[in-house]
N, C-alpha and C positions, 0 to 999 in steps of 0.2 A: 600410368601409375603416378608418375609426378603433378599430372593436371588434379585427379583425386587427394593427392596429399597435398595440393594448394585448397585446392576447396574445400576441405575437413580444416583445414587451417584457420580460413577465411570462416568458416562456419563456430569454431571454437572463438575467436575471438568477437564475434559479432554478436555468439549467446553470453558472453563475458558483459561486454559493452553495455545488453540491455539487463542485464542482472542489476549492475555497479547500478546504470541508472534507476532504476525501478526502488531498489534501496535507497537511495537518494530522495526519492518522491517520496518513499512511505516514512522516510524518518521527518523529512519536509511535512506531511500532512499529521504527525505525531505529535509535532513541536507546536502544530497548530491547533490543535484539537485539544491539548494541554496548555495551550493560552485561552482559548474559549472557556474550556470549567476552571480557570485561573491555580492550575497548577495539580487539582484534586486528582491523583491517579484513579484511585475509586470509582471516581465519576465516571472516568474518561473510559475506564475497563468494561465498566456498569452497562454504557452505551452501546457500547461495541458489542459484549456479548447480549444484549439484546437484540440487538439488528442481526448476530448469526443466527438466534433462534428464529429467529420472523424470517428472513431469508436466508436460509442454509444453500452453500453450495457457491457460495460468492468468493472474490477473493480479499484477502485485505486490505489491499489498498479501494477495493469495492466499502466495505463496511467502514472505514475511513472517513469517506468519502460524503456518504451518506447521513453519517452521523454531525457532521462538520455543516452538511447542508441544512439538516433540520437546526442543527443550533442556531446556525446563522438566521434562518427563519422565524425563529418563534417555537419550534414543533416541539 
């Protein structure tokens, strides 16, 4: 019973840990995606929900991600 309540322990804080980090990324890829269309929230909304249309079922830091790629490119 105690080996079980270390490891639900060890399990709570490890899905804690990648949460915090994962927030961390997408506010990171936020701030960048909103220096790309230099601050235009519009744009940057614009973007994004057209990329969930085109590809549904992604996650956000996926549509992020993507969007930030094509800018960087040209697309």
């Amino acid at each position: 019973m105690l080996i079980q309540n270390r490891q639900s322990l060890w399990n709570q804080i490890i899905n804690r840990c990648q949460s915090w980090l994962n927030n961390g990324s997408k506010i990171r890829l936020e701030q960048e995606l909103l220096t790309l269309v230099h601050g235009n929230t519009a744009t940057a909304n614009r973007l994004v929900n057209g990329e969930k249309r085109r590809h549904p079922n992604q996650t956000q830091q996926w549509y992020l991600e993507k969007v930030i790629y094509d800018l960087q490119r040209g697309r």
